[in-house]
C-alpha positions in Angstrom: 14.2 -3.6 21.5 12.0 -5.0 18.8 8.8 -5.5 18.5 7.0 -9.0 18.6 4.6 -10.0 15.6 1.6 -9.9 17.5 2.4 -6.1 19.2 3.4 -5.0 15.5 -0.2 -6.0 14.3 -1.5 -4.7 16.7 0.2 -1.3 16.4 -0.4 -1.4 12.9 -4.3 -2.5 13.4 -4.3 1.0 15.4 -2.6 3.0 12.6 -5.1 1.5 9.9 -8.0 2.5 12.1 -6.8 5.9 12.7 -5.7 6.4 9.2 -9.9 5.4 9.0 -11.0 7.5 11.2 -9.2 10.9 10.9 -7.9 10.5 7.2 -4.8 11.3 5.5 -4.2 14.3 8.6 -3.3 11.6 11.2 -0.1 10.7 9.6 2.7 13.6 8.3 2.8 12.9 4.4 6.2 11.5 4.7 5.4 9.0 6.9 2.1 7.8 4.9 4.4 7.4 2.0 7.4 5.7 3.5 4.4 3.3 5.3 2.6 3.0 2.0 5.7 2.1 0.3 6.6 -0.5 2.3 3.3 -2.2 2.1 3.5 -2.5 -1.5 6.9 -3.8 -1.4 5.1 -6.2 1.3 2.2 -7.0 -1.5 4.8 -7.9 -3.8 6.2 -10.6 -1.8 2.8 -11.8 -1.3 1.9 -11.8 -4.8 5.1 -13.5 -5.8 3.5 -16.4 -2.9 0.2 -16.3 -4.7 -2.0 -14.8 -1.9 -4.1 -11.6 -1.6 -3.4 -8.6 0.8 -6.4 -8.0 0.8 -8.8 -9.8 3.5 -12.1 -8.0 4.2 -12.1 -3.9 4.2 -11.0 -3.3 0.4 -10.6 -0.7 -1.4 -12.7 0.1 -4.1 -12.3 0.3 -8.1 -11.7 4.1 -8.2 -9.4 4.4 -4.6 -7.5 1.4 -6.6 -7.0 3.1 -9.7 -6.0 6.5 -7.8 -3.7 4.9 -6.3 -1.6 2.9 -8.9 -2.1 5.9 -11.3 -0.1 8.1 -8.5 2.5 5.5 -7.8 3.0 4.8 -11.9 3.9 8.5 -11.6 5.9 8.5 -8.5 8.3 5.8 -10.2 8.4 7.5 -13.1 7.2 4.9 -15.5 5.1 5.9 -18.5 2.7 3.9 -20.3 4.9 2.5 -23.0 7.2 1.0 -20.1 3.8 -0.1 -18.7 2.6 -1.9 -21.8 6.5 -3.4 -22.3 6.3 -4.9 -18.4 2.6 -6.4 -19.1 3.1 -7.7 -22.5 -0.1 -5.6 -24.3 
C-alpha cells in the first residue's frame, strides 16, 4: 500500500529532523545516498519549473560547496566537462 502525500511529508519531515539531530549515524550510508540522490534528481525537476528547494533551514556556502564538490566526483565529471556544461 502506498503512501499518501501528506503521510510521505510527514515521514520525510521526521527523517530530516533526525538526520538534524543525530547526524549522518541515523541513516546507514547507503541509504543517505540513495535518499540524497533522489532529492537532487527531485531539485532538478524543480529547477527545470523555476522554483527553489530550498524554503527556510538552508544550507550554508561551505555545506553547499562540500556537497556539489563530492557529487562532481561521484559522477565522475571533471572540471573541463564542468566548464563545457556551463559555457565558461
Amino acid at each position: 500500500m502506498a503512501m499518501s502525500s501528506s503521510e510521505s511529508e510527514r515521514a520525510a519531515l521526521r527523517l530530516a529532523d533526525r538526520l538534524e539531530v543525530e547526524g549522518p549515524s541515523a541513516l546507514a550510508a547507503e541509504v543517505r545516498g540513495r535518499l540524497f540522490a533522489a532529492l537532487v534528481r527531485a531539485y532538478w525537476v524543480e529547477r527545470d519549473e523555476g522554483s527553489s528547494p530550498f524554503t527556510g533551514r538552508v544550507p550554508d556556502g561551505i555545506q553547499v560547496l562540500a556537497a556539489a564538490a563530492d557529487m562532481l566526483r561521484a559522477a565522475e565529471l571533471t572540471s573541463f566537462e564542468l566548464a563545457a556544461l556551463c559555457n565558461v
